[in-house]
Structures are given as structure tokens and as C-alpha cells.
KOLGU-4560 file (N, C-alpha, C; in nm, 3 decimals, padded with zeros to 5 digits):
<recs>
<n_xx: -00.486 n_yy: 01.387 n_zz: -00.702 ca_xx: -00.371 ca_yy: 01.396 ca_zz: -00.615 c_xx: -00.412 c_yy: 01.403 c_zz: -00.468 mol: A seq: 1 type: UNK>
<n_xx: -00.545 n_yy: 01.426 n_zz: -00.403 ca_xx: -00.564 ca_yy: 01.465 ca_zz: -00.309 c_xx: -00.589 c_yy: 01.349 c_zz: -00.255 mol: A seq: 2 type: UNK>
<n_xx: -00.644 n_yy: 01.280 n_zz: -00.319 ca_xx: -00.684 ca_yy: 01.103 ca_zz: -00.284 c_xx: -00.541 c_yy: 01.015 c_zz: -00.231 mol: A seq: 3 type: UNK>
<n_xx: -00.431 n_yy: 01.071 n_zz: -00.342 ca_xx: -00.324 ca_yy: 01.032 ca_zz: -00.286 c_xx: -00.298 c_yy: 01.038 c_zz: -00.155 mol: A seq: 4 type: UNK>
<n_xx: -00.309 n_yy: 01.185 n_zz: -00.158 ca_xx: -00.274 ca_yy: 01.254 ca_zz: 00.019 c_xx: -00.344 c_yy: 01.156 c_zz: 00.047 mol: A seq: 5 type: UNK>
<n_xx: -00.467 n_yy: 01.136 n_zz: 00.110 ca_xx: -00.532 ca_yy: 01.115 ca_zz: 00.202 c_xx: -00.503 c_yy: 00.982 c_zz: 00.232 mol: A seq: 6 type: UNK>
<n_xx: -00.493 n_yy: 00.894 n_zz: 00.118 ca_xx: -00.418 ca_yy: 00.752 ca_zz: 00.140 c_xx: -00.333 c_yy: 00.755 c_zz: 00.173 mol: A seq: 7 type: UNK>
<n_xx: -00.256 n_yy: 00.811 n_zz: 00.160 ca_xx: -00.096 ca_yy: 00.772 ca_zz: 00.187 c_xx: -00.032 c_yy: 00.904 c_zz: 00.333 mol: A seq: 8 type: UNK>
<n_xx: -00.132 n_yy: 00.963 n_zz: 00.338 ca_xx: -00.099 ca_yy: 01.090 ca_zz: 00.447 c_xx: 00.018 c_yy: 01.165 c_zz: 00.382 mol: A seq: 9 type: UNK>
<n_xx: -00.008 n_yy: 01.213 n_zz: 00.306 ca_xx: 00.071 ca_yy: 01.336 ca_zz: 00.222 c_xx: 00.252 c_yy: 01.271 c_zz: 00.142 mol: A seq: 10 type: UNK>
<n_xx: 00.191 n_yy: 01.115 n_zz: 00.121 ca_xx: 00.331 ca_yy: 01.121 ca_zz: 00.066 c_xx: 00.384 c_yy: 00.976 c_zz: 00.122 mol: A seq: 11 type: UNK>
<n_xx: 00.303 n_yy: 00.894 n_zz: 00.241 ca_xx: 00.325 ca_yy: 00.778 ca_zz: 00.274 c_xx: 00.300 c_yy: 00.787 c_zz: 00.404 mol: A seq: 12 type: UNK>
<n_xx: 00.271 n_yy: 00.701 n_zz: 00.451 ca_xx: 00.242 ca_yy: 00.606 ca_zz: 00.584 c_xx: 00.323 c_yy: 00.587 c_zz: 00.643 mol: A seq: 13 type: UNK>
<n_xx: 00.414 n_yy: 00.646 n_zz: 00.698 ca_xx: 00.569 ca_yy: 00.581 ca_zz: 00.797 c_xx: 00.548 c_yy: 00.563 c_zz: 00.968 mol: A seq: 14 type: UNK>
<n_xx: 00.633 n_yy: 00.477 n_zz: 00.974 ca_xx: 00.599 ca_yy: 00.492 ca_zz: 01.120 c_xx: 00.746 c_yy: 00.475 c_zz: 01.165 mol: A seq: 15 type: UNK>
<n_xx: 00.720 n_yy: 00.550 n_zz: 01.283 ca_xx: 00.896 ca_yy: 00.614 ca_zz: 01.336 c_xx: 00.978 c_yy: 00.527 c_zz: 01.344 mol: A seq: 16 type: UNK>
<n_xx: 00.917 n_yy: 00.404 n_zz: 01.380 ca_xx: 01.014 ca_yy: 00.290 ca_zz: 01.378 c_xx: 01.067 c_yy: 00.215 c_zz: 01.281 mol: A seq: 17 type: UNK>
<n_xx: 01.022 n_yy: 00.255 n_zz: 01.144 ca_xx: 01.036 ca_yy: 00.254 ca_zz: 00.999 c_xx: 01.036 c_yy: 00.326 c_zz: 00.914 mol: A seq: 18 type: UNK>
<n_xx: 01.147 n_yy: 00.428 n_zz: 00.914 ca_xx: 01.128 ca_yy: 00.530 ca_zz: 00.843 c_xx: 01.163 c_yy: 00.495 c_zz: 00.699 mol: A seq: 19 type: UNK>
<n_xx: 01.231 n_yy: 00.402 n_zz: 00.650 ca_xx: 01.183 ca_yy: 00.341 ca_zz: 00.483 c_xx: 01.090 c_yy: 00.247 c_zz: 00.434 mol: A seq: 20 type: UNK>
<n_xx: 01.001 n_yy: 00.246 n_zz: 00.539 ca_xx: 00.869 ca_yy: 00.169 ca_zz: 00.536 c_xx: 00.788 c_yy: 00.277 c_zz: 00.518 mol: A seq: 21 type: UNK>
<n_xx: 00.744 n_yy: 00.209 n_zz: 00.351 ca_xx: 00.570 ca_yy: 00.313 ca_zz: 00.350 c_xx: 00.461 c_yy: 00.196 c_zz: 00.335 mol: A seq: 22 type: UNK>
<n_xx: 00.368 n_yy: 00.254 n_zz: 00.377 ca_xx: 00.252 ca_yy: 00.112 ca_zz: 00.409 c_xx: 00.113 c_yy: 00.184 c_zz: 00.322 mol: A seq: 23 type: UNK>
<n_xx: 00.077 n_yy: 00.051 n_zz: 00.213 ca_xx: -00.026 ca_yy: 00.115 ca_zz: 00.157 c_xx: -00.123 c_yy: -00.054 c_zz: 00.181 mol: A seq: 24 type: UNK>
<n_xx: -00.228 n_yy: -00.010 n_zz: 00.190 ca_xx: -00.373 ca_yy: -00.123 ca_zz: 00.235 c_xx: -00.468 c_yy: -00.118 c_zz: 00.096 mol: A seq: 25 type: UNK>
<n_xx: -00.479 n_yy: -00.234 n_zz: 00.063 ca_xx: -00.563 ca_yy: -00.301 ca_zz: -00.033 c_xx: -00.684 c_yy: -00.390 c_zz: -00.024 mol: A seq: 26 type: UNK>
<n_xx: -00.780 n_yy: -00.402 n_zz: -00.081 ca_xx: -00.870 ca_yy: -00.502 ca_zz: -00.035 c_xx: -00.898 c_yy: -00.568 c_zz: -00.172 mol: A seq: 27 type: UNK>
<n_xx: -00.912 n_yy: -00.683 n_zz: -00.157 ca_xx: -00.909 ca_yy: -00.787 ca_zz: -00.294 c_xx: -01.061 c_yy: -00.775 c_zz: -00.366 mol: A seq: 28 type: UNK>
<n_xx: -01.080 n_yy: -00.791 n_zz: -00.514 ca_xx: -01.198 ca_yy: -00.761 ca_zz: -00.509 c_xx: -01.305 c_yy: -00.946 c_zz: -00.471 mol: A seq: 29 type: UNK>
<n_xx: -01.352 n_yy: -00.911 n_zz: -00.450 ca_xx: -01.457 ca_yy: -01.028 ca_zz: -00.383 c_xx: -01.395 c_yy: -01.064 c_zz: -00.216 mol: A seq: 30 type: UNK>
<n_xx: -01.365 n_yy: -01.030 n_zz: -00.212 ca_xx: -01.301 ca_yy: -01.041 ca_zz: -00.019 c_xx: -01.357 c_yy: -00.935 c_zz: 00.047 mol: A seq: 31 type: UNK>
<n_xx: -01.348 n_yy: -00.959 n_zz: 00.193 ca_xx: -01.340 ca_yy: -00.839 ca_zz: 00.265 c_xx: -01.231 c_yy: -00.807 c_zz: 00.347 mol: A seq: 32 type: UNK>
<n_xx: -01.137 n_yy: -00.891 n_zz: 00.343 ca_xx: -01.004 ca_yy: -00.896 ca_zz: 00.417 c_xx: -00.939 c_yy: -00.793 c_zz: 00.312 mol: A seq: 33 type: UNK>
<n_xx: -00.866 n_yy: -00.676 n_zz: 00.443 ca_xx: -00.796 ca_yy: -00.590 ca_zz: 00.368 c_xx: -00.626 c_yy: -00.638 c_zz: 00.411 mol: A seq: 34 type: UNK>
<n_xx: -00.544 n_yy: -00.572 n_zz: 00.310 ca_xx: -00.394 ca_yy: -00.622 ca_zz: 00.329 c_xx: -00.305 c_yy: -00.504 c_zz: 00.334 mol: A seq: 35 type: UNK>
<n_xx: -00.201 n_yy: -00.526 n_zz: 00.413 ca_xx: -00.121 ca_yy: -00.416 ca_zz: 00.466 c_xx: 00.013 c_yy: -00.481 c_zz: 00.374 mol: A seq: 36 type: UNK>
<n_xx: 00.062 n_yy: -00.388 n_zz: 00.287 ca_xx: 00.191 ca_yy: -00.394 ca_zz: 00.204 c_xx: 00.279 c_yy: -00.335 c_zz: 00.221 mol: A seq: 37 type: UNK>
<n_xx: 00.425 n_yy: -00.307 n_zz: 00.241 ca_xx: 00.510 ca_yy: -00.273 ca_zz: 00.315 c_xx: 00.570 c_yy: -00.257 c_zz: 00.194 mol: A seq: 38 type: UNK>
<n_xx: 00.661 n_yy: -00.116 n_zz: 00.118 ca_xx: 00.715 ca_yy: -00.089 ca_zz: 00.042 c_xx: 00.868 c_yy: -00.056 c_zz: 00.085 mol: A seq: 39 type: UNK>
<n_xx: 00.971 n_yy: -00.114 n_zz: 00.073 ca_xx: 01.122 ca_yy: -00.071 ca_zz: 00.142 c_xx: 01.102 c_yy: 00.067 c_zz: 00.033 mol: A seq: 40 type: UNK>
<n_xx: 01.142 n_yy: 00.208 n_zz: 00.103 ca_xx: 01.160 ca_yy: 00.301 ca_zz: -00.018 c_xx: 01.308 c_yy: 00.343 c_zz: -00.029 mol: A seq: 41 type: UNK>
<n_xx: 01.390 n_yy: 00.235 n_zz: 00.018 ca_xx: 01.539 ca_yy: 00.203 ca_zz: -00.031 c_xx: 01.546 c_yy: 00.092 c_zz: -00.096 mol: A seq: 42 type: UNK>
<n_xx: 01.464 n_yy: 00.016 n_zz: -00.092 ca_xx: 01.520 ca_yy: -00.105 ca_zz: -00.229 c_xx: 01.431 c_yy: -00.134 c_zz: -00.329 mol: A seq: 43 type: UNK>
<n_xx: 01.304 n_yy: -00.160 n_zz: -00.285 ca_xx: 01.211 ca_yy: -00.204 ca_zz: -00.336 c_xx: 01.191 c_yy: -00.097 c_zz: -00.519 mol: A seq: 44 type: UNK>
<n_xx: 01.209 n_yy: -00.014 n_zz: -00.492 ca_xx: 01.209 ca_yy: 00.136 ca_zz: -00.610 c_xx: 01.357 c_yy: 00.126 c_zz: -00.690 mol: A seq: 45 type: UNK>
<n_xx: 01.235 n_yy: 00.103 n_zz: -00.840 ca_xx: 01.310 ca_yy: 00.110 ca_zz: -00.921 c_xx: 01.352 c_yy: 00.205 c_zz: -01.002 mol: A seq: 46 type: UNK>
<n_xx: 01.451 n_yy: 00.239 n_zz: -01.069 ca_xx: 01.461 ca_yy: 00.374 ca_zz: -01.137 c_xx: 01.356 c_yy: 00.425 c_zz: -01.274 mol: A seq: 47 type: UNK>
<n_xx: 01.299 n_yy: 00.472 n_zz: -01.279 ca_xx: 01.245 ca_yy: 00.474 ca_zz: -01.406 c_xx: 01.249 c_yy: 00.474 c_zz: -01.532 mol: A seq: 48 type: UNK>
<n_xx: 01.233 n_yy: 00.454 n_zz: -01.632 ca_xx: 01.305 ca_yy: 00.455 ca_zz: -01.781 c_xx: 01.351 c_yy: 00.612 c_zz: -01.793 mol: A seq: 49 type: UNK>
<n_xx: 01.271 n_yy: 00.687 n_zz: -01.765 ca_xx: 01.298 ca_yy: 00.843 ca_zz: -01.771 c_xx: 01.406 c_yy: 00.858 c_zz: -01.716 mol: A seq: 50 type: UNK>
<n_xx: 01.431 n_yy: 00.826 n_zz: -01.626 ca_xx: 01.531 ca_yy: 00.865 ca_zz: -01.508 c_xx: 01.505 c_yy: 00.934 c_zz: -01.390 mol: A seq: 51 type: UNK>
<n_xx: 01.362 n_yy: 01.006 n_zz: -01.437 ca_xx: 01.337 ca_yy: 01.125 ca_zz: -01.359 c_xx: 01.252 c_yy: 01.014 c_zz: -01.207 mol: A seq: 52 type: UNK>
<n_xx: 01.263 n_yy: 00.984 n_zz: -01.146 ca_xx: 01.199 ca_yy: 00.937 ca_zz: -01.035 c_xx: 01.208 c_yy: 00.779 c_zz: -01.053 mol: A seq: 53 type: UNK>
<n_xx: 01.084 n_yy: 00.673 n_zz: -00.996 ca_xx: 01.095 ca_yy: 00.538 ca_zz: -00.942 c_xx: 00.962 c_yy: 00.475 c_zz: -00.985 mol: A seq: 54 type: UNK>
<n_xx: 00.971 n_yy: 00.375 n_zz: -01.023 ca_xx: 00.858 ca_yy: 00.305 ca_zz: -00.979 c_xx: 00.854 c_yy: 00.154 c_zz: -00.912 mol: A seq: 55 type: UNK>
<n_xx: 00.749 n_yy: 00.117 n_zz: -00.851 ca_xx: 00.715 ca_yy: 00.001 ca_zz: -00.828 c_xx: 00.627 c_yy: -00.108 c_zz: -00.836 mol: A seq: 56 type: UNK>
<n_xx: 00.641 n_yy: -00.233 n_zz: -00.862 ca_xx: 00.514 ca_yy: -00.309 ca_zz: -00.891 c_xx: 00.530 c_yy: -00.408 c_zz: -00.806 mol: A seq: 57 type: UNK>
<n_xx: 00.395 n_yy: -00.417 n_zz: -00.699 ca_xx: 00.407 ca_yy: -00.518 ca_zz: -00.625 c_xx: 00.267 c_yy: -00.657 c_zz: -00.596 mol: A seq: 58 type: UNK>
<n_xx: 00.281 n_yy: -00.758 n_zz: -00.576 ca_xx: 00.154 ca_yy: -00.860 ca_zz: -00.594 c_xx: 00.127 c_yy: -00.865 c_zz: -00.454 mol: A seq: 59 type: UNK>
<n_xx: 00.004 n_yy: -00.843 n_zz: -00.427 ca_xx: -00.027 ca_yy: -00.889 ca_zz: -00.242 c_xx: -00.141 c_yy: -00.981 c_zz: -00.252 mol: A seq: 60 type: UNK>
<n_xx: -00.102 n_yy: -01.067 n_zz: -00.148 ca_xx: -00.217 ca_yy: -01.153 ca_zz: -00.181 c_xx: -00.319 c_yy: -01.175 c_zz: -00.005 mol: A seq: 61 type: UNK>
<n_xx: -00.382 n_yy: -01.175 n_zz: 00.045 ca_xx: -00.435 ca_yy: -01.236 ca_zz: 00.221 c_xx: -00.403 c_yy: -01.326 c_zz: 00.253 mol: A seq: 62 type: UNK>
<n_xx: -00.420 n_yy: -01.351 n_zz: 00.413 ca_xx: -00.397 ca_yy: -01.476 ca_zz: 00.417 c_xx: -00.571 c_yy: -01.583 c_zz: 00.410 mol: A seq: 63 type: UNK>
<n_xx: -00.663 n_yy: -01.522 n_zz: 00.443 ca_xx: -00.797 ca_yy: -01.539 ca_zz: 00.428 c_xx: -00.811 c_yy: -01.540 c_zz: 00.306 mol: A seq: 64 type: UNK>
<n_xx: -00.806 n_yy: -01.495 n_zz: 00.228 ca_xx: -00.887 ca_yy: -01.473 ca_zz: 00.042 c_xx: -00.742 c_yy: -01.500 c_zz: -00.060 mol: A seq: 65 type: UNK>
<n_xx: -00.754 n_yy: -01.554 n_zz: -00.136 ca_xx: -00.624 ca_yy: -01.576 ca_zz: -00.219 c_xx: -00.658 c_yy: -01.517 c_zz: -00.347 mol: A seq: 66 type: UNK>
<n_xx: -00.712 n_yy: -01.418 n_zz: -00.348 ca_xx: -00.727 ca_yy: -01.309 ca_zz: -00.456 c_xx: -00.591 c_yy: -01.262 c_zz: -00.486 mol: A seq: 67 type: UNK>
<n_xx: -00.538 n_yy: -01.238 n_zz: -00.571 ca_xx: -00.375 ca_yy: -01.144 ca_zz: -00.602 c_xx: -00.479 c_yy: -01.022 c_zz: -00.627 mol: A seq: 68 type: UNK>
<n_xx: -00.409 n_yy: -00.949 n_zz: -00.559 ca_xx: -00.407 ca_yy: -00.742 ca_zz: -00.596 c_xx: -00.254 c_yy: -00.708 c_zz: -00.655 mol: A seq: 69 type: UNK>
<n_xx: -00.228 n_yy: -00.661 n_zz: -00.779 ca_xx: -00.142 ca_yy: -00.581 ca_zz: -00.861 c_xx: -00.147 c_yy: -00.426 c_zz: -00.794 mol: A seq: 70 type: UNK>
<n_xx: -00.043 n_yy: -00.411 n_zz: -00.707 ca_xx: 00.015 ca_yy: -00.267 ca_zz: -00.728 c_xx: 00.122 c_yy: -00.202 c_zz: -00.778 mol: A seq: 71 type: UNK>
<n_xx: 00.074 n_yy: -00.087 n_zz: -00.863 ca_xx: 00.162 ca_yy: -00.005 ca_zz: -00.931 c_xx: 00.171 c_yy: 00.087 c_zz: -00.889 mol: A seq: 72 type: UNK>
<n_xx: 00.308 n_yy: 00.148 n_zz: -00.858 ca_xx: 00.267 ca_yy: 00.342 ca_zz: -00.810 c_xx: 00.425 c_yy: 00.388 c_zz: -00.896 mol: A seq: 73 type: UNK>
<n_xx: 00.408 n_yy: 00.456 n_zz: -00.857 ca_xx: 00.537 ca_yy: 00.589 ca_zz: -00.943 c_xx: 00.533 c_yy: 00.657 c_zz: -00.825 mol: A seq: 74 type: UNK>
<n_xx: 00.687 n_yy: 00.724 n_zz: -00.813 ca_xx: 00.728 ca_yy: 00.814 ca_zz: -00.708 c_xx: 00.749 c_yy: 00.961 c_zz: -00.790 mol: A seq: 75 type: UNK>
<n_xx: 00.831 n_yy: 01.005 n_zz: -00.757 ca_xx: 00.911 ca_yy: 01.152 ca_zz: -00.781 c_xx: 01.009 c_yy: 01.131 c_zz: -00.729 mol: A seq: 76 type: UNK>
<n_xx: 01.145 n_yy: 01.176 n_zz: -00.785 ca_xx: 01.283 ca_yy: 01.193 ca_zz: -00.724 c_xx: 01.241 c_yy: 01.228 c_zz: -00.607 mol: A seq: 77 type: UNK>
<n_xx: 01.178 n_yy: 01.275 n_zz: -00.512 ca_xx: 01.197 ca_yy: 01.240 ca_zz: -00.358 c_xx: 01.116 c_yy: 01.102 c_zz: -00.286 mol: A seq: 78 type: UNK>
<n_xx: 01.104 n_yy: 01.009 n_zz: -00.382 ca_xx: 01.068 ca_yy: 00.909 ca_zz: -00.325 c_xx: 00.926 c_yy: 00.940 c_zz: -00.313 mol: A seq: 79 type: UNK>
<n_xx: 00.830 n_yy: 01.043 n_zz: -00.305 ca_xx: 00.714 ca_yy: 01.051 ca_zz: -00.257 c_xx: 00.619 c_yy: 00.956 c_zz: -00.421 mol: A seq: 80 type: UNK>
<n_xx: 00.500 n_yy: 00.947 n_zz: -00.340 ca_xx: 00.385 ca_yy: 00.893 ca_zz: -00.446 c_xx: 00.349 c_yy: 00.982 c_zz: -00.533 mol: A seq: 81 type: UNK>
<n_xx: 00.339 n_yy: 00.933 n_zz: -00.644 ca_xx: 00.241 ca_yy: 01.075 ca_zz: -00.736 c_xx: 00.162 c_yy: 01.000 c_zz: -00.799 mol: A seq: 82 type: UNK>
<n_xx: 00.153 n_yy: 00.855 n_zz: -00.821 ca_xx: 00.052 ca_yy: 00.800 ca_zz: -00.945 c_xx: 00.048 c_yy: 00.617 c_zz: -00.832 mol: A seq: 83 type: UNK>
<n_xx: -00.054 n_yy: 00.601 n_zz: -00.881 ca_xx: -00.064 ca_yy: 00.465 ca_zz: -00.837 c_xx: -00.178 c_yy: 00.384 c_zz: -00.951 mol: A seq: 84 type: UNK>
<n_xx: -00.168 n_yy: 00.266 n_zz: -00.946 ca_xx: -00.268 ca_yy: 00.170 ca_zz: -01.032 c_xx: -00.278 c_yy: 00.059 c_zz: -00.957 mol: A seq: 85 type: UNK>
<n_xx: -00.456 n_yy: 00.021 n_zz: -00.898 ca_xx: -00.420 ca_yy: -00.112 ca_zz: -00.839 c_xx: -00.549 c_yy: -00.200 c_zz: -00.925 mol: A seq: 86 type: UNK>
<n_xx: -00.471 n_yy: -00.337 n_zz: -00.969 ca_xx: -00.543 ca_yy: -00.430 ca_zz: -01.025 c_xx: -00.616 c_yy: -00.539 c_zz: -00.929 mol: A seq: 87 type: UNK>
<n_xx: -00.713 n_yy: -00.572 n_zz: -00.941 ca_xx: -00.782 ca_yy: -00.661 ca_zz: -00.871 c_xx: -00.802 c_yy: -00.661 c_zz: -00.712 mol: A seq: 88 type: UNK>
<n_xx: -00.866 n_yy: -00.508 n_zz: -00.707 ca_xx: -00.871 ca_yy: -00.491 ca_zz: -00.568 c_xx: -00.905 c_yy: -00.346 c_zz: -00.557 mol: A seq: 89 type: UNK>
<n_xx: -00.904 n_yy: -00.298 n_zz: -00.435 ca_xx: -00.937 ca_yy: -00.141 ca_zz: -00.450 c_xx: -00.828 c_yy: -00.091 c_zz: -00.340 mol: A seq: 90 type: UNK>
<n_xx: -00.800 n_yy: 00.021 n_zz: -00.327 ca_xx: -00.656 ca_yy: 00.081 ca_zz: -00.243 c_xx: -00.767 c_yy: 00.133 c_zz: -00.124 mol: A seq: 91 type: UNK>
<n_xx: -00.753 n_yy: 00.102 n_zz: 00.009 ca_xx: -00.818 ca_yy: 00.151 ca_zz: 00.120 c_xx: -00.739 c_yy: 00.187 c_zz: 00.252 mol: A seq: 92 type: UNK>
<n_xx: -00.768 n_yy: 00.243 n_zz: 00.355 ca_xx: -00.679 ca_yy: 00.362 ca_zz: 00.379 c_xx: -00.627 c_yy: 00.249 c_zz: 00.526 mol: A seq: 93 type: UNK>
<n_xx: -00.550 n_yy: 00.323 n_zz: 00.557 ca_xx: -00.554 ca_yy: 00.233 ca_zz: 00.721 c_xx: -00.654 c_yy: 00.195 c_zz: 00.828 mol: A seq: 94 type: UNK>
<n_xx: -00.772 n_yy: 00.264 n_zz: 00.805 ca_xx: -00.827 ca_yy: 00.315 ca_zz: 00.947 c_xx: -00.927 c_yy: 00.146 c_zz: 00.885 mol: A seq: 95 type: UNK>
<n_xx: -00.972 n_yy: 00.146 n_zz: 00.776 ca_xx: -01.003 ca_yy: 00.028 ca_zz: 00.705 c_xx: -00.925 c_yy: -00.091 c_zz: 00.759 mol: A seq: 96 type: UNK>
<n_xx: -00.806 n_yy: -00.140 n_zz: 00.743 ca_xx: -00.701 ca_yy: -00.204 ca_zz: 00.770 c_xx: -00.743 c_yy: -00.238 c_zz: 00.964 mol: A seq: 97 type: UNK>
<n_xx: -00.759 n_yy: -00.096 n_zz: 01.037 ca_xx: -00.731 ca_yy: -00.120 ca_zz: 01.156 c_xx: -00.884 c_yy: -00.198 c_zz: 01.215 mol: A seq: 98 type: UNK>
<n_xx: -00.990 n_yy: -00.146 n_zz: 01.125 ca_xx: -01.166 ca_yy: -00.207 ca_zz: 01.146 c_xx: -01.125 c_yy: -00.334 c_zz: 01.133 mol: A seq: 99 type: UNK>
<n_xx: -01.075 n_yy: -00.406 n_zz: 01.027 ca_xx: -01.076 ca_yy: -00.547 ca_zz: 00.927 c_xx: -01.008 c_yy: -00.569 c_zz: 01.076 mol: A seq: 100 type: UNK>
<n_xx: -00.932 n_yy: -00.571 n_zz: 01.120 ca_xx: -00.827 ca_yy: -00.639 ca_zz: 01.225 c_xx: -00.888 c_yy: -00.655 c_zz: 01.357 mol: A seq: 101 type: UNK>
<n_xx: -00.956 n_yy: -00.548 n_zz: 01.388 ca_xx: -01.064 ca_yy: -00.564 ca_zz: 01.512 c_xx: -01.163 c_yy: -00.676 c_zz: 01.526 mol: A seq: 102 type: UNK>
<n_xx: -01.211 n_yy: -00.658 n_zz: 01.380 ca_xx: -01.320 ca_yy: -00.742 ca_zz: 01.372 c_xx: -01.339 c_yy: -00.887 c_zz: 01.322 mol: A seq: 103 type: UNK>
<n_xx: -01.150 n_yy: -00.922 n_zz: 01.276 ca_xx: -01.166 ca_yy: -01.082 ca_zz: 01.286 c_xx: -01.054 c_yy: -01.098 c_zz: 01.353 mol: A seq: 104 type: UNK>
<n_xx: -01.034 n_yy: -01.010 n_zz: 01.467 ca_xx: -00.897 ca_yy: -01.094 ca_zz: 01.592 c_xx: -00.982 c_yy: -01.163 c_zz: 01.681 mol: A seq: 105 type: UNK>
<n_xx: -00.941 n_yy: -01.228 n_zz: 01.745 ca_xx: -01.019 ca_yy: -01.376 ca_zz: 01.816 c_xx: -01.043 c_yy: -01.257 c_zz: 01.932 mol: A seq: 106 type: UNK>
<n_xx: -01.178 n_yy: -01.318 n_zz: 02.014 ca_xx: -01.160 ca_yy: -01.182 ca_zz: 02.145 c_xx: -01.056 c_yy: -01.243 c_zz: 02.246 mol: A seq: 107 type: UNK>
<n_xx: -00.992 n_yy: -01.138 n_zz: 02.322 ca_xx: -00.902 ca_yy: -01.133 ca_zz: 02.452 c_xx: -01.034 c_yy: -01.200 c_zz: 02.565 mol: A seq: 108 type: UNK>
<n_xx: -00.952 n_yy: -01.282 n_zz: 02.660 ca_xx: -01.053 ca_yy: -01.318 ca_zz: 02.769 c_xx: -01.043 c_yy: -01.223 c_zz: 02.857 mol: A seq: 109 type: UNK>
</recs>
């Protein structure tokens, strides 16, 4: 669960200007391009068979590497993360996301 936290900063990634945007980063396996996935946590979440909370399954693919990454996560009736599964790829945090972006943006003159 703590891994969760730390990925997701206690529950998701929001940014003020998106407050039903949670953002989780993936990296494909054989790539090094990581991918930023954008979860609506008003539509995208589905109810669960239980009833008790949500889940979601989503395919991300780069625009560099055409690897598909499978994500799965489960919420809790408050929308927060509690379980995740990612196929063909590994889940990596932002600060990852923000390196990958530095280091193949064209340089500024």
C-alpha cells in the first residue's frame, strides 16, 4: 500500500486545474519512453461487481515505442486507489515522466 502512496501521492496525482484528473506514468517494457495516462475519476470508473467501489482498465500505448501497457487499478468508494495491475510495462512515478521529457525535448535556442 505504501508503494501506492508514493506513486500516486497518497491516493492520486491531481493537479488543481484538474481536479478529476488522476495521472498515473508507465514505461513499456523494452522502451524507455515513459507515458502519462489521464484517468477521468468521474467517468472513466466503473462500478464494481461488488458494488462496493470502482474499477478501471486502461491500454496506453507512446508515441516513440508502440508497446501497449494494460492498466488495471481498483478504487474504494472514495474514488481513491487501493490495488493496481500493470501488464507489459512497469508503473513509474512522475519525477521519471518529468527526466524522460527533459531528455528527449529538442533543446530551446
Amino acid at each position: 500500500m505504501n508503494f501506492l502512496r508514493s506513486l500516486f501521492g497518497g491516493g492520486g496525482q491531481h493537479n488543481s486545474s484538474d481536479p478529476n484528473g488522476l495521472y498515473i506514468y508507465v514505461q513499456p517494457k523494452g522502451c524507455d519512453e515513459v507515458v502519462r495516462v489521464r484517468i477521468n475519476l468521474m467517468n472513466d470508473l466503473s462500478e464494481s461487481d461488488e458494488g462496493q467501489g470502482y474499477i478501471v482498465h486502461k491500454v496506453a500505448r507512446g508515441t516513440k515505442c508502440h508497446q501497449n501497457v494494460e492498466i488495471f487499478l481498483t478504487f474504494n468508494g472514495q474514488r481513491k486507489v487501493v490495488e493496481q495491475h500493470i501488464e507489459g510495462g512497469t508503473a513509474v512515478d512522475a519525477a521519471a515522466y518529468q527526466a524522460w521529457l527533459a531528455a528527449n525535448s529538442p533543446p530551446t535556442p
